[in-house]
N, CA and C of each residue as an Amber inpcrd file, in Angstrom:
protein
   438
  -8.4410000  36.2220000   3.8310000  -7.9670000  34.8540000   3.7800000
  -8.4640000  34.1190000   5.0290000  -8.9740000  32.7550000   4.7460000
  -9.7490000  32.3100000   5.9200000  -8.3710000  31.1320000   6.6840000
  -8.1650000  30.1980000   7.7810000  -7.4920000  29.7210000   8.0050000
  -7.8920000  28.5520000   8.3360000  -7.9160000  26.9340000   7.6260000
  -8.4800000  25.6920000   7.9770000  -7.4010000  25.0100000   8.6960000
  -7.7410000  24.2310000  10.0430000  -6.6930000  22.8640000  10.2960000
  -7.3050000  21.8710000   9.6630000  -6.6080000  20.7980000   9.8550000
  -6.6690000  19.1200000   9.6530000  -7.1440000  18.9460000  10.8790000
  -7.2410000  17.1740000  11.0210000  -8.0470000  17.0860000  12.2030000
  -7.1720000  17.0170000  13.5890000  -5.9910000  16.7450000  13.1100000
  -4.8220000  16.9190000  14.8200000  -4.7270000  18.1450000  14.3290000
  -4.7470000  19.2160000  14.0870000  -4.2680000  20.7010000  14.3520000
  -5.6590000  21.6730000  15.1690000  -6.5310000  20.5500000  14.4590000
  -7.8500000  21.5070000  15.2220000  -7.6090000  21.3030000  16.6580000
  -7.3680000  19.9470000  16.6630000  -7.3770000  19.2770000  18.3110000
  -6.3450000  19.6990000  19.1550000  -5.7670000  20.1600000  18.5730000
  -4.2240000  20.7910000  19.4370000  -4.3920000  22.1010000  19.5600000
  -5.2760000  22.7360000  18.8230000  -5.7870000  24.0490000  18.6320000
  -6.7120000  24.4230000  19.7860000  -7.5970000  23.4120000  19.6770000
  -8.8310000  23.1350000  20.8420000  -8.5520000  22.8510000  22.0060000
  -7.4940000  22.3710000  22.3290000  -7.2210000  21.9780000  23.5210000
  -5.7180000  21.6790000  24.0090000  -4.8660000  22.5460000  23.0520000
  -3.2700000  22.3880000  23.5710000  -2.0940000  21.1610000  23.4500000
  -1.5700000  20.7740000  23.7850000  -0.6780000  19.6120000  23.2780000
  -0.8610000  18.3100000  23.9310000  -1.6090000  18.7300000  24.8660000
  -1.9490000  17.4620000  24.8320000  -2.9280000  16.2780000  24.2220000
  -3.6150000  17.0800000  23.6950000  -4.6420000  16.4950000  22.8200000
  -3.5060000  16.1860000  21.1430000  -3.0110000  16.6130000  20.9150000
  -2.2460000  16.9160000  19.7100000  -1.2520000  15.6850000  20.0580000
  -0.6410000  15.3920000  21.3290000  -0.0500000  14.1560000  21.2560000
  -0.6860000  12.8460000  21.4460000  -1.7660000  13.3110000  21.9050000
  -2.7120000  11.6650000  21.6260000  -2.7560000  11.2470000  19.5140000
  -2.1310000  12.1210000  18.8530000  -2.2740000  11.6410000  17.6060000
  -1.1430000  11.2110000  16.9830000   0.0050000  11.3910000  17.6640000
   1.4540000  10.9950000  17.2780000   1.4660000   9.3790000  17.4580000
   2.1770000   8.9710000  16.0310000   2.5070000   7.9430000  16.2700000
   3.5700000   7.5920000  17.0540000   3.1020000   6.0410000  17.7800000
   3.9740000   6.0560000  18.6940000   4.6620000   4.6060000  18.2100000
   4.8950000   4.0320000  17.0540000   5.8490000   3.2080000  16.5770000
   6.7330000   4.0840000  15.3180000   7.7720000   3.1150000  14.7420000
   8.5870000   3.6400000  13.5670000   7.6750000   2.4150000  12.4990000
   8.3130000   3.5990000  11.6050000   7.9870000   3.6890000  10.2460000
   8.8420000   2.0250000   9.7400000   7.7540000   0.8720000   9.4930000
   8.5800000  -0.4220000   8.8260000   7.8760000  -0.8640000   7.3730000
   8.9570000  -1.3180000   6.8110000   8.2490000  -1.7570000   5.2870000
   8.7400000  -3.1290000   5.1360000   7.6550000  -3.7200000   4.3160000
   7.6330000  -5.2400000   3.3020000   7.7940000  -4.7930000   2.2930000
   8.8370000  -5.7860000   1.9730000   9.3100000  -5.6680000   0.2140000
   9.1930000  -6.8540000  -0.4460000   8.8370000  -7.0060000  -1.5630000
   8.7640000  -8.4100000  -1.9930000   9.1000000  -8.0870000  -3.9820000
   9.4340000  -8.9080000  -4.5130000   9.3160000  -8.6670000  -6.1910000
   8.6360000  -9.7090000  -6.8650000   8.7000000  -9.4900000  -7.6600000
   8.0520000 -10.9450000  -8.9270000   8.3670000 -10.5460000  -9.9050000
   8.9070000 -11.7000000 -10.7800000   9.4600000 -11.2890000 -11.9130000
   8.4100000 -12.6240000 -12.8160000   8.3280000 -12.5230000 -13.6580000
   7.7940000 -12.9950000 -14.6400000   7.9790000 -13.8410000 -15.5250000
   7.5220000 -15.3830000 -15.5360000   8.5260000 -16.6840000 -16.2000000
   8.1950000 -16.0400000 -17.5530000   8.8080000 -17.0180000 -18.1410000
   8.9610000 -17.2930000 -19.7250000   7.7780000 -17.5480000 -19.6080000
   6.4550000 -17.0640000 -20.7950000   5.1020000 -17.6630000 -21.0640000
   4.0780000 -16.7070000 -20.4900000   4.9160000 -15.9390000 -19.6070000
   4.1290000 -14.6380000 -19.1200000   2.5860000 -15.2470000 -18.3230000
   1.7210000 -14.3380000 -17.7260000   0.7320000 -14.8450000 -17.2970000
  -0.8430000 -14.2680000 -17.6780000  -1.7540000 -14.4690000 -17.6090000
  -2.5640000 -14.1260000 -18.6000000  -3.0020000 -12.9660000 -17.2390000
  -3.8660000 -12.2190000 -18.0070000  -4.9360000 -11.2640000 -17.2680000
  -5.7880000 -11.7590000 -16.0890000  -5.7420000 -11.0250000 -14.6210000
  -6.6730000 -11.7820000 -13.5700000  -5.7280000 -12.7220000 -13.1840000
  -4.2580000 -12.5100000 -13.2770000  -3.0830000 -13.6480000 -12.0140000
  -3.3150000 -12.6440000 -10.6860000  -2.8080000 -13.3830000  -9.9590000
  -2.7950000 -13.0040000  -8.7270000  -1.3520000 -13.2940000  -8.0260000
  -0.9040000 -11.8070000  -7.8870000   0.4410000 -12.2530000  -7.4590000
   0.8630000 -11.9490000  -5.5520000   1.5720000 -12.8950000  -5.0660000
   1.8120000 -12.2980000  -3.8140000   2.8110000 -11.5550000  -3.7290000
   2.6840000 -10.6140000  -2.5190000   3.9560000  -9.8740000  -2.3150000
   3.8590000  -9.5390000  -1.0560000   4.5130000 -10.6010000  -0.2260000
   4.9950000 -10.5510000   0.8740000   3.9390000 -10.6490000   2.1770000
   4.2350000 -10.6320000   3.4830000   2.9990000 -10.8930000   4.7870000
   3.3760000  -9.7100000   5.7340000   2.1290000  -8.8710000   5.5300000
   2.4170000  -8.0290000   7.0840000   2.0970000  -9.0020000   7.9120000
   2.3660000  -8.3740000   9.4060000   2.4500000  -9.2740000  10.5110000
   0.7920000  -8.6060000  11.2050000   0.3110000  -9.6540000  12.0500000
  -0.5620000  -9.0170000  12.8480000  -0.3590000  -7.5260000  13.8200000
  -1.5710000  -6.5620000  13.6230000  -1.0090000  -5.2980000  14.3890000
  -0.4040000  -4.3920000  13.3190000  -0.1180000  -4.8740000  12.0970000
   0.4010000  -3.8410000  11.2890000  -0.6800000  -2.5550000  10.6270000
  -0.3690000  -1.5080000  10.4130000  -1.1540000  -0.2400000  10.0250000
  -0.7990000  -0.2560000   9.2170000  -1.0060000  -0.7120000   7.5000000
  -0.5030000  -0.0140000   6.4740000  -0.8540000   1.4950000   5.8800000
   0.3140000   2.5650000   5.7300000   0.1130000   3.7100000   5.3340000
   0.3470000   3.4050000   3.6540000   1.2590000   3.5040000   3.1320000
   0.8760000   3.4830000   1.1130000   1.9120000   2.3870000   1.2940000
   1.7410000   2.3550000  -0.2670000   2.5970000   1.0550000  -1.3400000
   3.6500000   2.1460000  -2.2240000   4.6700000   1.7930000  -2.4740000
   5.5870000   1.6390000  -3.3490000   5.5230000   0.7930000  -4.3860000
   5.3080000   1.5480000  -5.6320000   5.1350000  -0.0750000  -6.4430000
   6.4930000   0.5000000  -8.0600000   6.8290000  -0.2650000  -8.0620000
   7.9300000  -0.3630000  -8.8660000   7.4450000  -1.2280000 -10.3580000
   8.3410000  -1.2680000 -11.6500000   8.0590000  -1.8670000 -12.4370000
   9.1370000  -1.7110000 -13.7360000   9.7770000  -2.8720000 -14.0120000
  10.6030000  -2.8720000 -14.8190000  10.3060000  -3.3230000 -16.1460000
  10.5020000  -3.2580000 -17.8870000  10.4400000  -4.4210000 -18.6010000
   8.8790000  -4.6270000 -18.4270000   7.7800000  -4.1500000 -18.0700000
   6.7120000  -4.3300000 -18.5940000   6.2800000  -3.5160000 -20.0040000
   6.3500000  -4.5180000 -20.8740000   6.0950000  -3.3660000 -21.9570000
   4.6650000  -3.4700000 -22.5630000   3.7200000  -3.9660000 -22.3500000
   1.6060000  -3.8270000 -22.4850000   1.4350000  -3.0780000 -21.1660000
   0.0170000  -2.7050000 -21.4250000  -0.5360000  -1.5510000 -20.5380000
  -1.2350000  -2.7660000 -19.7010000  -0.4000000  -3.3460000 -18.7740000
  -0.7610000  -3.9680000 -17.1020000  -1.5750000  -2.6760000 -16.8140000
  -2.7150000  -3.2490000 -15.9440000  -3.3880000  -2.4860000 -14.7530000
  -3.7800000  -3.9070000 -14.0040000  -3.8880000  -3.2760000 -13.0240000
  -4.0900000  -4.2610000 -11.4570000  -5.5360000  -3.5510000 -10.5340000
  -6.7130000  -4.2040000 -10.6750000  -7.4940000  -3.8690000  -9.7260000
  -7.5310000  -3.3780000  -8.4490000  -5.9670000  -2.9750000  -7.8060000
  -5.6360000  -2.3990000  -7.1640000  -5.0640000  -3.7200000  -5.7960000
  -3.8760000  -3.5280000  -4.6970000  -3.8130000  -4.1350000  -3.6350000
  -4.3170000  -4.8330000  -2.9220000  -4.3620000  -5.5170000  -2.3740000
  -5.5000000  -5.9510000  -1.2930000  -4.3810000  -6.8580000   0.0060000
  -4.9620000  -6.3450000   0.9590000  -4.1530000  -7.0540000   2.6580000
  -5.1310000  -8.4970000   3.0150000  -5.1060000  -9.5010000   2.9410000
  -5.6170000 -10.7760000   2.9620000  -7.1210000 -10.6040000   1.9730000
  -8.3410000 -10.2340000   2.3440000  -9.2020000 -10.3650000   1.1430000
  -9.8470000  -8.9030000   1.4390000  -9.0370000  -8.1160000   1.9260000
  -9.5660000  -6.7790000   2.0590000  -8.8800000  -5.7770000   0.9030000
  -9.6950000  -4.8240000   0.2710000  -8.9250000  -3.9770000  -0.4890000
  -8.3360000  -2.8440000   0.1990000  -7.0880000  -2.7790000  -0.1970000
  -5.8510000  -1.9460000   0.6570000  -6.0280000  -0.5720000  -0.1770000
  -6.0970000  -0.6470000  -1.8590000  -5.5700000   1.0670000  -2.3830000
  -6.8050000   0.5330000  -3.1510000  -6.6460000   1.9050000  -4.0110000
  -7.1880000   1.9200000  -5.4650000  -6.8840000   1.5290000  -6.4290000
  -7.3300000   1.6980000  -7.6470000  -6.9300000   0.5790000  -9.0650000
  -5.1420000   1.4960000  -9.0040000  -4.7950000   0.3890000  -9.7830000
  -3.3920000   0.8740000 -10.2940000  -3.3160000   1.1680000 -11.5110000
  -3.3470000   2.1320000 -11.9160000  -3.3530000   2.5170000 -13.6490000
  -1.7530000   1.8710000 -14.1380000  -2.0730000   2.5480000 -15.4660000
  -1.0310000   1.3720000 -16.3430000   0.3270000   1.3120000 -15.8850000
   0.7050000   0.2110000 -16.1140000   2.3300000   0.0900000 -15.6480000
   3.1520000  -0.4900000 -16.7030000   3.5900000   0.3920000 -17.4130000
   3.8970000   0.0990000 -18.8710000   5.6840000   0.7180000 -18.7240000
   6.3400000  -0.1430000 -19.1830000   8.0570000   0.1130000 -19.3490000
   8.7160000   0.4350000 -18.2140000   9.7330000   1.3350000 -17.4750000
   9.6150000   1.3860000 -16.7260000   9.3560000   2.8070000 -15.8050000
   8.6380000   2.2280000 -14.7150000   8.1730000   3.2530000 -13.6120000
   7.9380000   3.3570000 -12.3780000   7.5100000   3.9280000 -11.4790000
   6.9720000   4.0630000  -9.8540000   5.4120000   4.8180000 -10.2370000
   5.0620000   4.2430000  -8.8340000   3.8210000   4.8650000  -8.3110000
   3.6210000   4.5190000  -7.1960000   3.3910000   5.5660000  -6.3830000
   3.2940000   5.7740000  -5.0430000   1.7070000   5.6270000  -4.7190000
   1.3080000   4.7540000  -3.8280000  -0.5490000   4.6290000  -3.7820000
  -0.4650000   4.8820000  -2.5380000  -1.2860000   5.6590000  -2.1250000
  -1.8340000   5.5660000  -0.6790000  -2.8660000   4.2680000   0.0220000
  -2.5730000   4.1360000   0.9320000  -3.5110000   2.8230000   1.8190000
  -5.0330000   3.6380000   2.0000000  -6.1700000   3.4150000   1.5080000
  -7.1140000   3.3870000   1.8260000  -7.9150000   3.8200000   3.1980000
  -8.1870000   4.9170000   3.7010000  -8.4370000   5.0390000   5.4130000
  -8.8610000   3.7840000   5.6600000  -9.8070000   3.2000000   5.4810000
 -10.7120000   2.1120000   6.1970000  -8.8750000   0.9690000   6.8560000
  -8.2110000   0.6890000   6.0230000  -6.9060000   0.0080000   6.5480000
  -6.5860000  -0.2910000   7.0590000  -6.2760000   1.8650000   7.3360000
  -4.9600000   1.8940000   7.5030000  -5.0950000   2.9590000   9.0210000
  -6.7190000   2.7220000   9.0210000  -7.0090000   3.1420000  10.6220000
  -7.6680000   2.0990000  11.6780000  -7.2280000   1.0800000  11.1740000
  -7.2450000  -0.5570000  11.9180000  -6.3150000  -1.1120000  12.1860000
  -5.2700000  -1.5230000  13.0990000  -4.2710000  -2.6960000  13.0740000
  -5.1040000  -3.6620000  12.7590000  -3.9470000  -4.7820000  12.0080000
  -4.7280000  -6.0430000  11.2680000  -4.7160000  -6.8900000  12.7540000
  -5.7980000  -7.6020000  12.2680000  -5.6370000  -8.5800000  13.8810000
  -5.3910000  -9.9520000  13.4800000  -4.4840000 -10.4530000  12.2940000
  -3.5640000 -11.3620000  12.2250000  -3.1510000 -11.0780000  10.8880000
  -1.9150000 -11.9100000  11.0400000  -0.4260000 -11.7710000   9.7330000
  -1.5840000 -11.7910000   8.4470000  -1.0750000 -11.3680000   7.2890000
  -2.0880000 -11.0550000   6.3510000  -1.2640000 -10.6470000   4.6940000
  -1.3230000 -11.7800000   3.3930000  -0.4840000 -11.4010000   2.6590000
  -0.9880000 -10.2320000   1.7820000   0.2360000  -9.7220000   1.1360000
  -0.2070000  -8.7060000  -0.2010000  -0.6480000  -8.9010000  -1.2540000
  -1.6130000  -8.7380000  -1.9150000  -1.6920000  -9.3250000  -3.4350000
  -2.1920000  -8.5410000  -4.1260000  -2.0180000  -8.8170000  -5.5290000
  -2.3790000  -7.4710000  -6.5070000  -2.9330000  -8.7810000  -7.4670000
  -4.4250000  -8.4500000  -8.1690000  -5.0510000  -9.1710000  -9.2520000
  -4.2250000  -8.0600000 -10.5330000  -4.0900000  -8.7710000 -11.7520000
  -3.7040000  -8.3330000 -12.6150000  -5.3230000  -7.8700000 -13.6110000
  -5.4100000  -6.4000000 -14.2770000  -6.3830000  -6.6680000 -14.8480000
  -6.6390000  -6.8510000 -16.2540000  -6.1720000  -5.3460000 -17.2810000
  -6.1200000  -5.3190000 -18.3290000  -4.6760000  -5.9450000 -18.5390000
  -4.5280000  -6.7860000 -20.1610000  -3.0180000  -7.5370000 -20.5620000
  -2.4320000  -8.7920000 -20.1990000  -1.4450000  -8.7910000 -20.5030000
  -0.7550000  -9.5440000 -19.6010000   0.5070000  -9.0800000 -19.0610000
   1.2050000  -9.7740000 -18.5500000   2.5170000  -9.0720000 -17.8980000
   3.9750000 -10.0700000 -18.9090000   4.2720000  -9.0160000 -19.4030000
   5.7050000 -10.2120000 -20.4000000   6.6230000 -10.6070000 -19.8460000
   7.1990000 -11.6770000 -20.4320000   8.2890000 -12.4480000 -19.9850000
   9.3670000 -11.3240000 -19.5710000  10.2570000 -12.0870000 -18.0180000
  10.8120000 -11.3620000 -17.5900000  10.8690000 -10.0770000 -16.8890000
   9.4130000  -9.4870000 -16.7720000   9.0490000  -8.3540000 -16.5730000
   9.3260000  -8.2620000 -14.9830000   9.6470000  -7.6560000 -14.0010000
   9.3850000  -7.3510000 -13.0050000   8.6010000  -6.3940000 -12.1860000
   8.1870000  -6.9150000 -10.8930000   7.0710000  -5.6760000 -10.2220000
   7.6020000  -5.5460000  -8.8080000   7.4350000  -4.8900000  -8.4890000
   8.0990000  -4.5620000  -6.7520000   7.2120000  -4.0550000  -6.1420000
   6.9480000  -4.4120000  -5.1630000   5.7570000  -3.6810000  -4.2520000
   6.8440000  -3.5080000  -2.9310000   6.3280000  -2.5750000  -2.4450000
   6.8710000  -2.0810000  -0.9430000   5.8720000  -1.4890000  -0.1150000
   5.1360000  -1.9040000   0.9150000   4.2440000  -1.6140000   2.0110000
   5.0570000  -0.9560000   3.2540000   4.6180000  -0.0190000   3.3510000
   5.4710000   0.9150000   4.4080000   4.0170000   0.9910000   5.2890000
   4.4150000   0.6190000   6.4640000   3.5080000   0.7260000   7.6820000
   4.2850000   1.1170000   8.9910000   3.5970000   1.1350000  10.0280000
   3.5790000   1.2610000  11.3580000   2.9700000  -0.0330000  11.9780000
   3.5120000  -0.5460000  13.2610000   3.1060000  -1.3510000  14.1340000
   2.3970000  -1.2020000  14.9010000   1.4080000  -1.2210000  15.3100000
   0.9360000  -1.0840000  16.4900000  -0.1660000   0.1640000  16.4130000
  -0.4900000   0.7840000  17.0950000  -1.4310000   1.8710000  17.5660000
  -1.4160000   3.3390000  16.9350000  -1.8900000   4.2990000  17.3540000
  -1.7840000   5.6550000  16.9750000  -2.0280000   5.7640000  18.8200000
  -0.9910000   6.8090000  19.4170000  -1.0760000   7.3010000  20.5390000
  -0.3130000   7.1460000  21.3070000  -0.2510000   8.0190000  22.4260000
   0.9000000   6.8900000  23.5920000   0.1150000   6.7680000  24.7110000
């Protein structure tokens, strides 16, 4: 049996704890929550919905995405943090469910360097009346290190 680290275990491996604490985060864990619910008349395929503003300096790690009362097969071209893409596509979000997406490295190994909203393009469907969506962005502030 062979034995692999990740890349802070090699480094802590390689060179003891102190190298291993240059990778600890050194803020807490904060999230944006936002919902949208869906008028009467529903919205066609390719809306663009917001959900909520990280602040400048924010690291997003994944999304929470929630979904009530959608009953067509919604997909969403995936997140995006002002005109940058945050995750990957969102497969269908049909009746109700969760899906947990991870943030993209390119991101979510940058603090943003100003406030920046959430938005999700809608792709395949539409989204029906009344339907709701919840997004939740769980990030960190600030840096990796102390």
């Amino acid at each position: 049996m062979t034995t692999y680290y990740g890349v802070s275990a090699t480094q802590y491996a390689a060179g003891g704890m102190s190298n291993y604490i240059t990778q600890d985060w050194d803020e807490g864990l904060m999230a944006c929550y936002d919902s949208y619910i869906s008028p009467a008349g529903a919205e066609a395929a390719a809306s663009v919905l917001t959900f909520g503003r990280l602040p400048a300096g924010a690291r997003p790690l994944f999304f929470v995405v929630n979904y009530t009362g959608v009953t067509t097969a919604v997909t969403c071209t995936g997140l995006k943090i002002g005109t940058t893409t945050a995750s990957g596509a969102i497969t269908t979000m049909a009746t109700t469910g969760m899906q947990v997406i991870t943030a993209l490295q390119a991101v979510s190994s940058t603090p943003l360097t100003a406030a920046a909203n959430i938005t999700m393009t809608t792709a395949a469907a539409t989204i029906a009346s009344d339907a709701e969506i919840e997004v939740t962005c769980f990030y960190i502030q600030g840096g990796i290190g102390v």
